[in-house]
Z-matrix of the N, CA and C atoms (Angstrom, degrees):
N
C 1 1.447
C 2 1.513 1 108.46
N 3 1.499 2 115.97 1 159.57
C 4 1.489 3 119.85 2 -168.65
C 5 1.436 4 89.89 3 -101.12
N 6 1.648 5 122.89 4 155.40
C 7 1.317 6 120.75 5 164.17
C 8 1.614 7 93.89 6 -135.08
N 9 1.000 8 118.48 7 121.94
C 10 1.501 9 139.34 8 155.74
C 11 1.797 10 112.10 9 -48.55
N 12 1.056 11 113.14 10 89.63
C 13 1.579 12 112.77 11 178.65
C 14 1.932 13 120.52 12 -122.56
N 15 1.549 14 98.58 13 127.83
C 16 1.413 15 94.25 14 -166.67
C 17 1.914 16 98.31 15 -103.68
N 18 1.047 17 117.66 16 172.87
C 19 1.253 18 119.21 17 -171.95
C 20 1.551 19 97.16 18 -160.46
N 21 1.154 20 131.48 19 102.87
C 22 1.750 21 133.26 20 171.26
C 23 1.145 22 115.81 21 -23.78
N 24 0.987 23 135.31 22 -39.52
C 25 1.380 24 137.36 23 -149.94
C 26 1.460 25 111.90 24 -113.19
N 27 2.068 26 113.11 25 -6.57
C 28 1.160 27 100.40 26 169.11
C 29 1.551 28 92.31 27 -98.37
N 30 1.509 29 122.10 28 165.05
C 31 1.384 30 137.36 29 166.41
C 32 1.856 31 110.34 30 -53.17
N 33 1.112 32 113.07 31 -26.85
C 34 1.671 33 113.57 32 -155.67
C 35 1.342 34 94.95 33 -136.56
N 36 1.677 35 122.99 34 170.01
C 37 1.546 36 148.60 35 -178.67
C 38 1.685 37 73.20 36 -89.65
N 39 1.520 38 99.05 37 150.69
C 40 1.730 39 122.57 38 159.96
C 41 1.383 40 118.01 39 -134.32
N 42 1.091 41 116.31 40 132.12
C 43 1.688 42 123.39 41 -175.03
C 44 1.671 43 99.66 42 -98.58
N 45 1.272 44 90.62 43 131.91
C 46 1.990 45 102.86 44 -171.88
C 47 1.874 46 89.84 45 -121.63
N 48 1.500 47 95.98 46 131.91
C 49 1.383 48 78.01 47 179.52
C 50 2.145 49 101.85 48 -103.68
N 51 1.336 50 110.46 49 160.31
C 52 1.599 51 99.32 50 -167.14
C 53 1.620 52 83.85 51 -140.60
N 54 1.467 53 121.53 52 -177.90
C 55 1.327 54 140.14 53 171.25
C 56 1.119 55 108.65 54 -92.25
N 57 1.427 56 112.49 55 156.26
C 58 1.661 57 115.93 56 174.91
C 59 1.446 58 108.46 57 -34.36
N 60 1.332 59 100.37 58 162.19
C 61 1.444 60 113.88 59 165.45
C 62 1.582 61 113.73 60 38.91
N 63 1.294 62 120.88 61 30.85
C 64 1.238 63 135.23 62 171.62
C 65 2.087 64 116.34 63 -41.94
N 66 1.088 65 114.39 64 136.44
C 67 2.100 66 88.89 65 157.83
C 68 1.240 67 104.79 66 -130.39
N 69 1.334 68 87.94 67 178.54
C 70 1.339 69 111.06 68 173.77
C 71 1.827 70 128.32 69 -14.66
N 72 1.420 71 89.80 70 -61.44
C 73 1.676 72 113.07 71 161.76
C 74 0.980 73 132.30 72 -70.05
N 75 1.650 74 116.17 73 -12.44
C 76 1.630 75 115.93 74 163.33
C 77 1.371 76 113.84 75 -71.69
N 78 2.078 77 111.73 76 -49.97
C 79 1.034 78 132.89 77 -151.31
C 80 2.103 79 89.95 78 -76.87
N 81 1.277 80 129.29 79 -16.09
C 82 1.277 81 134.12 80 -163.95
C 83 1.636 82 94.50 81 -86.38
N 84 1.673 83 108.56 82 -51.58
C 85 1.333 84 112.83 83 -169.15
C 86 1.547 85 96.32 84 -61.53
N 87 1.219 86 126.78 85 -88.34
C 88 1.870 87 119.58 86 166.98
C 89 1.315 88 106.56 87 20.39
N 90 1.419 89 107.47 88 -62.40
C 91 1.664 90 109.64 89 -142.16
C 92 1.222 91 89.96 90 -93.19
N 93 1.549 92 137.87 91 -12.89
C 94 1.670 93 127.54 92 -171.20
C 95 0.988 94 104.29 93 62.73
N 96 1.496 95 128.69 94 37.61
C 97 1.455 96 127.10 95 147.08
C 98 0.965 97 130.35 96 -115.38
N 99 1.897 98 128.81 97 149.01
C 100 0.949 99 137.84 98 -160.64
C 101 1.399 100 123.49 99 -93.51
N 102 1.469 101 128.98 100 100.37
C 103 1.209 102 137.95 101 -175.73
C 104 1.493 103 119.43 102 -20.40
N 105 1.272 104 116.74 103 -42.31
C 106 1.730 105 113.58 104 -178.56
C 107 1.490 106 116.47 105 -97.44
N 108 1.365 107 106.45 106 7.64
C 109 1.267 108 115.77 107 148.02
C 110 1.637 109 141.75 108 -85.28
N 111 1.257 110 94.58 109 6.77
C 112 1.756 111 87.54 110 -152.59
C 113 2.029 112 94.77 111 -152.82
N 114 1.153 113 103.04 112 132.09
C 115 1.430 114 107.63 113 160.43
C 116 1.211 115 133.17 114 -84.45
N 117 1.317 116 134.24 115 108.24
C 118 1.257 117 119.37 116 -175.55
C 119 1.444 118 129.69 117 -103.89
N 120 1.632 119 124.52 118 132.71
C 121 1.426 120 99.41 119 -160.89
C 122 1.480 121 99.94 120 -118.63
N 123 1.508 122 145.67 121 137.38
C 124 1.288 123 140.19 122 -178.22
C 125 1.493 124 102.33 123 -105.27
N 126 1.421 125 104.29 124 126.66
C 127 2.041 126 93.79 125 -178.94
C 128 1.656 127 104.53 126 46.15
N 129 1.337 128 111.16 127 71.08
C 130 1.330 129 118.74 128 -178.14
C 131 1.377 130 114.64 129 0.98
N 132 1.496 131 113.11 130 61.91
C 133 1.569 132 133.00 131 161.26
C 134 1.422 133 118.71 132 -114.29
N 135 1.052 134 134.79 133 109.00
C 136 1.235 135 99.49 134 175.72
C 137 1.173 136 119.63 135 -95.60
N 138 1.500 137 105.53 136 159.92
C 139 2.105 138 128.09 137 -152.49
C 140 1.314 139 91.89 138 -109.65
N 141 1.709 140 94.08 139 178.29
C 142 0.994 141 118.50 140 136.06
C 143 1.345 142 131.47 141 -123.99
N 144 1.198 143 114.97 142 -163.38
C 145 1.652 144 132.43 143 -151.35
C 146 1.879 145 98.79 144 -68.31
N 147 1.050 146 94.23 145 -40.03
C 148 1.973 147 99.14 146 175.39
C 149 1.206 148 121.81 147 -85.95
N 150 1.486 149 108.57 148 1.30
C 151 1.406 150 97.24 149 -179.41
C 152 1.352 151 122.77 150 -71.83
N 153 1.294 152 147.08 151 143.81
C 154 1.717 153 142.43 152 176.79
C 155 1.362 154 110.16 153 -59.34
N 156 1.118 155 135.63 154 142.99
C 157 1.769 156 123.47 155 144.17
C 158 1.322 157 94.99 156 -101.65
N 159 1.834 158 85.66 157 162.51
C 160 1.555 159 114.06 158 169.38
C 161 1.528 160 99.71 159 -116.21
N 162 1.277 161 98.78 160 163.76
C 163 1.491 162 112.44 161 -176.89
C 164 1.878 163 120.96 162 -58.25
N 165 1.327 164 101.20 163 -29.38
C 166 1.289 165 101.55 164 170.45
C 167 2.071 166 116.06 165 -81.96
N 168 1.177 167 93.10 166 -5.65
C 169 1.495 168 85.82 167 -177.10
C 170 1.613 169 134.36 168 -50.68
N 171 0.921 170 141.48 169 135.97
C 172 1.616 171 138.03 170 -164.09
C 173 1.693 172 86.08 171 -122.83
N 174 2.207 173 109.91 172 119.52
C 175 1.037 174 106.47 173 173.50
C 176 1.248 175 104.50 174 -116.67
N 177 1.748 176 119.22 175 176.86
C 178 1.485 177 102.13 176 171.84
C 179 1.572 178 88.38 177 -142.61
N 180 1.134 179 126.36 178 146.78
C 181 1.525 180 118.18 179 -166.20
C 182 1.941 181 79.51 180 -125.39
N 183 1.547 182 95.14 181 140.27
C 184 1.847 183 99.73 182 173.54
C 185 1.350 184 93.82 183 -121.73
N 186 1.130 185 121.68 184 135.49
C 187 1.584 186 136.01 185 141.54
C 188 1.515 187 130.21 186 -31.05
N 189 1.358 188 145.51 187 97.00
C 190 1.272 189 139.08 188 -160.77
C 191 1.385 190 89.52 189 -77.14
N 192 1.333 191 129.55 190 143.00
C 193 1.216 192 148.18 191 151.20
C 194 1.402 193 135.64 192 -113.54
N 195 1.059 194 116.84 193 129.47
C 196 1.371 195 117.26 194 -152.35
C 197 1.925 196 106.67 195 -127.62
N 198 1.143 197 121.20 196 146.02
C 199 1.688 198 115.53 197 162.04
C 200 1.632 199 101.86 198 168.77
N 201 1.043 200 96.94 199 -169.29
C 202 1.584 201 129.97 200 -163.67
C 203 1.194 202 139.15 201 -139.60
């Protein structure tokens, strides 16, 4: 299945393709990103790490930022 995933910091939407019943944590591992870094929102919800996607899902993963 295709998942539509946006990320701020790239210029463009990217299509990741994953296996059925994919989650959160599959679609994170893919991307070589690190879960306690990053917010992820499915259908501008935000999930968690077990949640399933479906093929129509629209994600947007944000960067936690942190300083002082």
């Amino acid at each position: 299945m295709k998942i539509e995933v946006c990320i701020p910091s790239w210029k463009e939407k990217k299509s990741v393709v994953l296996k059925e019943k994919a989650t959160v944590k599959d679609l994170l591992d893919k991307l070589n990103l690190n879960p306690v870094t990053v917010i992820v929102a499915v259908n501008n919800e935000a999930s968690i790490e077990s949640r399933i996607l479906r093929g129509r899902d629209t994600v947007k993963i944000i960067p936690v930022v942190s300083g002082g």
